[in-house]
C-alpha positions as CSV (number, residue, x, y, z in Angstrom):
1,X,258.4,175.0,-77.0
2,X,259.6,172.8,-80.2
3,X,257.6,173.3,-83.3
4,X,255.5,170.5,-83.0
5,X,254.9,170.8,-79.5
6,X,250.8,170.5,-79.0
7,X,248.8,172.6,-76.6
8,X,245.8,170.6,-75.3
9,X,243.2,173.0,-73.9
10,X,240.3,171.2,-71.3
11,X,237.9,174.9,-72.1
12,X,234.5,172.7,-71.8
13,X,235.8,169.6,-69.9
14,X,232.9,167.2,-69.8
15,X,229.5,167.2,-70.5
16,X,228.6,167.4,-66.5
17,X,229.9,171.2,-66.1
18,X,229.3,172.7,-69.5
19,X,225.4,171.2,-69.8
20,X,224.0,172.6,-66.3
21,X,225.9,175.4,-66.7
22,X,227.6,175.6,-63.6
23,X,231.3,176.1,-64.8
24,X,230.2,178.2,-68.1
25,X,228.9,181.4,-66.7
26,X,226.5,181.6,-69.6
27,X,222.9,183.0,-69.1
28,X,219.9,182.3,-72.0
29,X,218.9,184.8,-73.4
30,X,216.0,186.2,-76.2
31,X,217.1,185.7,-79.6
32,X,217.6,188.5,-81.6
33,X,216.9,189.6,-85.0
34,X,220.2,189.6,-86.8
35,X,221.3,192.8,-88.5
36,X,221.1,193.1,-92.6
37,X,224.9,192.8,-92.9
38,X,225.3,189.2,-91.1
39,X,222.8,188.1,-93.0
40,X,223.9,189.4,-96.1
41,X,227.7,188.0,-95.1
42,X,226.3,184.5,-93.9
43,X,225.2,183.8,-97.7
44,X,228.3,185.7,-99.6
45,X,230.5,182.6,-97.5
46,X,231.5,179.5,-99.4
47,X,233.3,177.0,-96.2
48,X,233.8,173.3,-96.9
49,X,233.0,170.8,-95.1
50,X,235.1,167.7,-93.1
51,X,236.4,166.5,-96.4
52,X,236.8,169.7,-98.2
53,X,234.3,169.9,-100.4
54,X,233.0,173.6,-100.7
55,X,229.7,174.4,-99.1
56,X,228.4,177.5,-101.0
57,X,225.7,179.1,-98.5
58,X,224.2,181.5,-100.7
59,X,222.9,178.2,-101.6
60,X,219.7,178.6,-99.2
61,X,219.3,182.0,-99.5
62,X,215.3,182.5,-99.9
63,X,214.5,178.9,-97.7
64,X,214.0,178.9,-94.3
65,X,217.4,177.9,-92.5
66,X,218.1,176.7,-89.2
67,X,221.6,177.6,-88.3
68,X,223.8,175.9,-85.8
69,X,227.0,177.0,-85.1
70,X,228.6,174.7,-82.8
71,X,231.9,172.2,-81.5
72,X,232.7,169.1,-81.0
73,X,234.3,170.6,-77.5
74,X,231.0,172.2,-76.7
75,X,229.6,170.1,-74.4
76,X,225.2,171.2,-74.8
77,X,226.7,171.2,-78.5
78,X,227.2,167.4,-78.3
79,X,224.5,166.5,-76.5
80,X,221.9,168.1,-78.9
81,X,223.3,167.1,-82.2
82,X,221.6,164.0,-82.2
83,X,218.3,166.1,-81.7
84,X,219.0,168.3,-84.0
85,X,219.6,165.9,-86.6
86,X,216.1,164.3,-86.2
87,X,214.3,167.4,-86.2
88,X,216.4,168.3,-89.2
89,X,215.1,164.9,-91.1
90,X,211.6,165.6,-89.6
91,X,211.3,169.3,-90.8
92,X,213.5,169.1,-94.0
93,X,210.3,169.6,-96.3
94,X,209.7,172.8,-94.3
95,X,213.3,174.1,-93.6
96,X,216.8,173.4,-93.8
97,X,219.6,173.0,-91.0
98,X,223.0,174.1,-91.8
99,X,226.0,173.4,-89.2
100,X,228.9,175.8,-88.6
101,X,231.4,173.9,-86.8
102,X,234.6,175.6,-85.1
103,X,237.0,173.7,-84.7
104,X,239.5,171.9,-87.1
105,X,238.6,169.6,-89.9
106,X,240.5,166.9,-88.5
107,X,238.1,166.9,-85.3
108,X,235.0,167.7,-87.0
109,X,235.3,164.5,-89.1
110,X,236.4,162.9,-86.5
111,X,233.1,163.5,-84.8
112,X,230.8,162.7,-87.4
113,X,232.3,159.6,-87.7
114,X,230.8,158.8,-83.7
115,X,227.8,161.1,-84.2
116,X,226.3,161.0,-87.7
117,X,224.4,164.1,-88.8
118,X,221.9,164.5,-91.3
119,X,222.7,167.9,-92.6
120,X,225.4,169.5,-93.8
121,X,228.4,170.8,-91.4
122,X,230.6,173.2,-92.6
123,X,234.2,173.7,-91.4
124,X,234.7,177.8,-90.3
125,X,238.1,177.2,-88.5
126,X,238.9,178.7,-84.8
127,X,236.8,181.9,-85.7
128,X,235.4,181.2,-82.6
129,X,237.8,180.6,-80.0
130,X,240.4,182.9,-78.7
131,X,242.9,180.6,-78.4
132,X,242.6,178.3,-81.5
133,X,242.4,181.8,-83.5
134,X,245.6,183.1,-82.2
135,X,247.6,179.8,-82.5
136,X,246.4,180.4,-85.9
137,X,248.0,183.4,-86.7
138,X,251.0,182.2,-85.6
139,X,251.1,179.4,-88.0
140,X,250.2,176.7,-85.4
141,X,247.0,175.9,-85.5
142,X,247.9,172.3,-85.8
143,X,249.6,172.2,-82.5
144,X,246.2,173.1,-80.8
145,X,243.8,170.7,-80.0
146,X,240.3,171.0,-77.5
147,X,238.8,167.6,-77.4
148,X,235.2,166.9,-76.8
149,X,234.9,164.6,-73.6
150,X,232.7,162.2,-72.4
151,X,230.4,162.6,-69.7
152,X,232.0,160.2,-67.3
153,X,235.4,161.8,-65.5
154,X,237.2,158.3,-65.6
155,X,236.0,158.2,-69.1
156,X,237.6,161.8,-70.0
157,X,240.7,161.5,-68.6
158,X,241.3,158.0,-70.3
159,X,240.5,160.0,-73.9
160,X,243.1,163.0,-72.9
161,X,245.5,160.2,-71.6
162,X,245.3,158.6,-74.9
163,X,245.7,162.4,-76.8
164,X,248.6,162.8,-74.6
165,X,250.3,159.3,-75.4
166,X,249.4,159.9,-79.5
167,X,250.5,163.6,-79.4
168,X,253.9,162.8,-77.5
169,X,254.5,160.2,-80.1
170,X,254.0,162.5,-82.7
171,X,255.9,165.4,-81.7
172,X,258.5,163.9,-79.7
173,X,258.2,166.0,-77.1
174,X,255.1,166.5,-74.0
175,X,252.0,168.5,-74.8
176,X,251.4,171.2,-72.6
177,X,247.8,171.8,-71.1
178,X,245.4,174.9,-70.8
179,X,242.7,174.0,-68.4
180,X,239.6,176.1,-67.6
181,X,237.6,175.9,-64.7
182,X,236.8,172.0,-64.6
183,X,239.1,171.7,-67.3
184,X,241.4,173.1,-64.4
185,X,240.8,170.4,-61.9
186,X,241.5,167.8,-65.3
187,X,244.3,169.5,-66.0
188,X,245.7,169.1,-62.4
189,X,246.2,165.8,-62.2
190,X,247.0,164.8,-65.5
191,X,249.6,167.7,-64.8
192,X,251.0,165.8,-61.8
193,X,250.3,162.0,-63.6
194,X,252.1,163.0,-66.8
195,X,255.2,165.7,-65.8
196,X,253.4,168.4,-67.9
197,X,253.5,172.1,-67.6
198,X,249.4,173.2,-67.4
199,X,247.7,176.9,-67.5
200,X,244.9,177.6,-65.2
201,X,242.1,179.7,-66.4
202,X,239.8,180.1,-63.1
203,X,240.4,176.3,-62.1
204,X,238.1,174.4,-60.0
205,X,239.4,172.9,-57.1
206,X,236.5,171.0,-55.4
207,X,234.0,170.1,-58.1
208,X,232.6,167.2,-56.2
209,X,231.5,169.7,-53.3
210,X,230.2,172.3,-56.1
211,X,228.0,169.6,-58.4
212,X,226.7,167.4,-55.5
213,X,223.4,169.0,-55.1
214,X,223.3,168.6,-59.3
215,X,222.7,164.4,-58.5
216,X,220.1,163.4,-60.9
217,X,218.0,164.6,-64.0
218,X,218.9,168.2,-64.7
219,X,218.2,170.5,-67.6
220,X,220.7,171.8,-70.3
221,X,221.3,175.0,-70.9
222,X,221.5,175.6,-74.1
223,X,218.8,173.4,-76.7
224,X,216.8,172.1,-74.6
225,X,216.8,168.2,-72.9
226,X,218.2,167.1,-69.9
227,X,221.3,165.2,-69.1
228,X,221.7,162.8,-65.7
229,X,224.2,163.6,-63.3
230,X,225.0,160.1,-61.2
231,X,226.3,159.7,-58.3
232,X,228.8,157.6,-59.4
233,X,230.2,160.8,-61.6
234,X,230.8,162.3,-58.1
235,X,233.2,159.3,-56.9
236,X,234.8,160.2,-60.2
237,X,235.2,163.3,-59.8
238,X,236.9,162.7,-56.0
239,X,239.6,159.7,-57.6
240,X,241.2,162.9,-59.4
241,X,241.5,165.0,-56.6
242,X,245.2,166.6,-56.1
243,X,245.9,167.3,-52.4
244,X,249.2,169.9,-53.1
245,X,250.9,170.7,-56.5
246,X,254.3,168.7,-56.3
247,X,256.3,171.2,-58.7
248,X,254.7,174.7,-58.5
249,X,257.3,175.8,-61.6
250,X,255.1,173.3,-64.1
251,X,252.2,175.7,-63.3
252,X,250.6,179.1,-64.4
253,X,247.2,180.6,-62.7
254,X,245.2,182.9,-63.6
255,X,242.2,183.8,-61.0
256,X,239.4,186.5,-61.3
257,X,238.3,188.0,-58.3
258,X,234.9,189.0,-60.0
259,X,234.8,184.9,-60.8
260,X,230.9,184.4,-60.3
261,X,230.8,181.0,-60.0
262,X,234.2,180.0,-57.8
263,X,235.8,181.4,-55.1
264,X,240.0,182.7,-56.3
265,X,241.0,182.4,-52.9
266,X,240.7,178.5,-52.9
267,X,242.5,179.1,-56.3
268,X,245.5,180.7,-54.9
269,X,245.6,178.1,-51.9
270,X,245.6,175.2,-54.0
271,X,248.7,176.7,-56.3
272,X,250.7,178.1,-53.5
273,X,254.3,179.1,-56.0
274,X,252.8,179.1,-58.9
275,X,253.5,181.5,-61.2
276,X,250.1,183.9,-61.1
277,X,248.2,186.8,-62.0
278,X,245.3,187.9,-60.1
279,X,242.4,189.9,-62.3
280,X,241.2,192.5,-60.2
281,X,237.2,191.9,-61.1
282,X,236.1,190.3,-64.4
283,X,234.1,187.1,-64.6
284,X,234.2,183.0,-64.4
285,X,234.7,183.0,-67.9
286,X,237.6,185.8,-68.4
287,X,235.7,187.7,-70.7
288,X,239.0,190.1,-71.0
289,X,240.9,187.0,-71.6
290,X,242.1,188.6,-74.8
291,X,244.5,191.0,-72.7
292,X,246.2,188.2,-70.9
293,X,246.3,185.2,-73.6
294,X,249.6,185.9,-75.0
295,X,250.9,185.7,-71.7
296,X,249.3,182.3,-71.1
297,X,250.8,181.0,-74.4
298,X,254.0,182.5,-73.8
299,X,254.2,180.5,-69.9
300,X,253.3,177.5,-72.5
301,X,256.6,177.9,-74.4
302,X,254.7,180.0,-78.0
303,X,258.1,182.0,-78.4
304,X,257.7,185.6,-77.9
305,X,258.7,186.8,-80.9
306,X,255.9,184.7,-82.9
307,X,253.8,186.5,-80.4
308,X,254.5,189.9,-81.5
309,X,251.6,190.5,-83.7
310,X,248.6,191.9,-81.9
311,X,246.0,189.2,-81.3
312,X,243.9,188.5,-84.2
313,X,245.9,190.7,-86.6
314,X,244.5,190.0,-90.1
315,X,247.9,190.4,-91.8
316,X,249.5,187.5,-89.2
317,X,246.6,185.3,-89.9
318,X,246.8,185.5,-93.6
């Protein structure tokens, strides 16, 4: 992997998946009363926003605050922002909202320039992600990028298409994918459309047969709404399908046979020669993922020895 060689990772592909739920693995849950210390951190922080400008949060200490911590690849993120942003306007004589956006700058501005927000959105980096936060401490944070997608299938894959095209332009050389679980199926056949080498985190293999009983109005998981599911998203879904991997070499999989939500045996039959490692238990989400991501990046062309520091190590990400 050249320097400038881009990782594209499809972790929350489309709004479909990551708003019912169905491909997250995530479960709501009673909110909890924070502990003195995150509080107490929270407004010690000074992050700046999209532009740079530094947001000092100790700014609001003593108001009420509504906190949202959030990304433009989050799927229920996207979809409640615009909510969010008119309760904020509605209840700002009462409280104040604060955003907390992981990602880059770059995207984050790039997002508010399609979704306009009323309150203020800071910039906290990868913190957040596993991946972005380990590219990071390798110094390449600027070759990973997790787009926010559309809705619409045909619609996502023309975005990432158009990534792809800027990104090889750029660097001169392919991007290389990461694709979990619907991200997975994406990542498939742009994979086989574009001659790239893709990662498989738990792919899905037959989302049309696992959303078709999700046709219609159905609630989001996280913040509240709904979001439509159409038939036509379906038919989407199907154009994409890959009948057989043509070069098993361009392709890494790793499958969890504690995956709650897909079964790794259609996994391993729809990547017969690919280079894999089966996770005896965990979860659809990999919540051990930490253990096996250097090993993803390395099958992604990261060079070992920029891999040598331990995940997260404060010293590498300085």
């Amino acid at each position: 992997m050249s320097r400038r060689t881009a990782l594209i990772a499809l972790l929350i592909a489309g709004a479909i998946a990551a708003a019912l739920g169905i491909y997250t693995g995530h479960k709501a849950t009673e909110p909890k009363t924070p502990a003195d210390n995150v509080v107490a951190t929270f407004y010690s922080s000074k992050l700046p926003d999209a532009n740079g400008t530094p947001i000092d949060l100790a700014a609001f200490r003593g108001q009420q605050v509504v906190i949202n911590f959030w990304a433009p690849w989050c799927g229920p993120c996207v979809e409640e922002m615009p909510e969010l942003s008119a309760l904020a306007q509605e209840q700002k004589a009462r409280a104040k909202f604060v955003g907390i956006g992981i990602d880059t700058a770059a995207n984050i501005q790039a997002f508010l320039g399609k979704v306009p927000v009323t309150y203020p959105i800071a910039v906290a980096g990868f913190g957040g992600t596993e991946l972005g936060k380990r590219m990071a401490s390798v110094g390449r944070a600027d070759q990973y990028v997790c787009p926010m997608l559309p809705v619409s299938p045909r619609e996502a894959m023309a975005e990432v298409e158009a990534l792809i095209a800027d990104l090889s332009t750029r660097d001169g050389a392919k991007p290389v994918l990461i694709g979990s679980s619907l991200g997975g199926y994406y990542a498939t056949w742009l994979a086989e459309r574009h001659g790239l080498r893709a990662a498989m985190l738990n792919p899905a293999t037959r989302p049309e047969r696992d959303l078709a009983k999700y046709v219609g109005e159905q609630p989001l998981w996280h913040g509240g709404g709904t979001i439509r599911v159409e038939p036509h998203h379906l038919d989407e879904l199907r154009a994409l399908a890959v009948p057989a991997i043509t070069q098993p070499e361009r392709y890494y999989l790793l499958a969890s046979t504690g995956d709650e939500v897909l079964d790794y045996r259609e996994m391993l039959a729809h990547f017969p020669g690919a280079a894999t490692r089966v996770i005896d238990g965990s979860d659809h989400g990999i919540s051990d993922f930490a253990q096996y991501m250097d090993e993803v990046l390395t099958f992604c062309g990261v060079p070992a020895d920029l891999l040598a520091a331990p995940p997260f190590d404060d010293d590498a990400s300085a």
